[in-house]
C-alpha positions in Angstrom: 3.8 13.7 2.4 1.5 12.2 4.9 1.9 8.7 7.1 -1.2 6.8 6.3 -0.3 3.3 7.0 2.1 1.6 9.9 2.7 -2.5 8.1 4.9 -5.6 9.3 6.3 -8.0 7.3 3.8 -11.4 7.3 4.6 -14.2 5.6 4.9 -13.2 1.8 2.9 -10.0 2.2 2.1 -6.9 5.4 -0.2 -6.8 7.9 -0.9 -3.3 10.0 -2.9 -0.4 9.7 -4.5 2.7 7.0 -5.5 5.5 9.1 -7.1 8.5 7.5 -9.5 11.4 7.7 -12.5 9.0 6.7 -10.4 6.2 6.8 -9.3 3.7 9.4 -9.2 -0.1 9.4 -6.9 -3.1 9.9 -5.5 -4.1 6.4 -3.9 -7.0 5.1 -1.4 -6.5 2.0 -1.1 -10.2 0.2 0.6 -11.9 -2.5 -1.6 -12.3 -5.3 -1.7 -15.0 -8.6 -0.2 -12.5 -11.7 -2.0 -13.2 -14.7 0.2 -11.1 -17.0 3.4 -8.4 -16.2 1.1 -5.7 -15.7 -1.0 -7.7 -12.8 -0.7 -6.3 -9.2 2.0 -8.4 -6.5 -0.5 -7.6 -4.0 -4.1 -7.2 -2.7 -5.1 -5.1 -0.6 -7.9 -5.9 1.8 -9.6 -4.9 5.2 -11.5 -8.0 6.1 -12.5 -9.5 3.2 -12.7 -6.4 1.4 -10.2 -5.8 -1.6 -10.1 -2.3 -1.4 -6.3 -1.9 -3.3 -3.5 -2.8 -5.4 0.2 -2.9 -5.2 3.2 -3.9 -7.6 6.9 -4.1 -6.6 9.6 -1.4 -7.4 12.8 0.2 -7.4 13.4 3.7 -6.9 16.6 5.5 -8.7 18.0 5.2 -5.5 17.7 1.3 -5.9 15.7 1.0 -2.6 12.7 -1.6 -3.5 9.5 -0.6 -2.4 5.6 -1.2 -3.2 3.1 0.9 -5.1 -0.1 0.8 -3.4 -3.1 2.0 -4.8 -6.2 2.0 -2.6 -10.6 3.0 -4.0 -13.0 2.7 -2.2 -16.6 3.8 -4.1 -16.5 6.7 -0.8 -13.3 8.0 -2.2 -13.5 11.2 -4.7 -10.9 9.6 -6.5 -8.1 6.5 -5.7 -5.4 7.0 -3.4 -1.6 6.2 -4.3 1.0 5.7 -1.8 4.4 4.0 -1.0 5.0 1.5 1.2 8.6 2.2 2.5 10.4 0.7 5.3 10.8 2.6 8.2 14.1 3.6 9.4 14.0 0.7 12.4 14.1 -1.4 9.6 11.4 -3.5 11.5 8.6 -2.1 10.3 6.8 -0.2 7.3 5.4 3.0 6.8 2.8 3.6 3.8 3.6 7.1 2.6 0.7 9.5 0.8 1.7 12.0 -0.9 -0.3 14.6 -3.5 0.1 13.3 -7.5 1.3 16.8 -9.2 -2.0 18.1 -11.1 -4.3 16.8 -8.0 
């Protein structure tokens, strides 16, 4: 598991940070319009780039947290993560770890 993001709450969505090898840029995690069940809570955007998706869960633990997936056509494939809140209970961390069979 990697730290790729640092997020605050804003308004009904996150703003903060994705930092990676090839990656860093201010991001903006909003509420989107859902058109059916399936349809993404959030956008994800860097300016006013989409460059993600997220949907709102609970883990067996029954701690909520958001599913974030991020492409980008310079990515070999997407990126999943977790969004998490950090342990200040202030902020929010966006977690990346390695999908088994990567």
């Amino acid at each position: 598991m990697a730290t790729i993001g640092t997020f605050t709450k804003s308004g009904d969505g996150f703003t903060g940070s994705v930092k990676t090898l090839t990656l860093n840029v201010k991001a903006a995690i909003r509420a989107a319009e859902k058109s059916n069940d399936k349809a993404p809570d959030f956008r994800i955007f860097a300016g006013t780039v989409e460059f993600g998706a997220a949907w709102k869960k609970t883990s067996k633990e029954d701690r909520e947290y958001v599913s974030v997936k991020l492409d980008d056509p310079s990515f070999a494939t997407p990126i999943y993560a977790s969004l998490v809140e950090a342990e200040d209970g202030q902020s929010y961390s966006l977690i990346w770890s390695r999908r088994s069979g990567d």
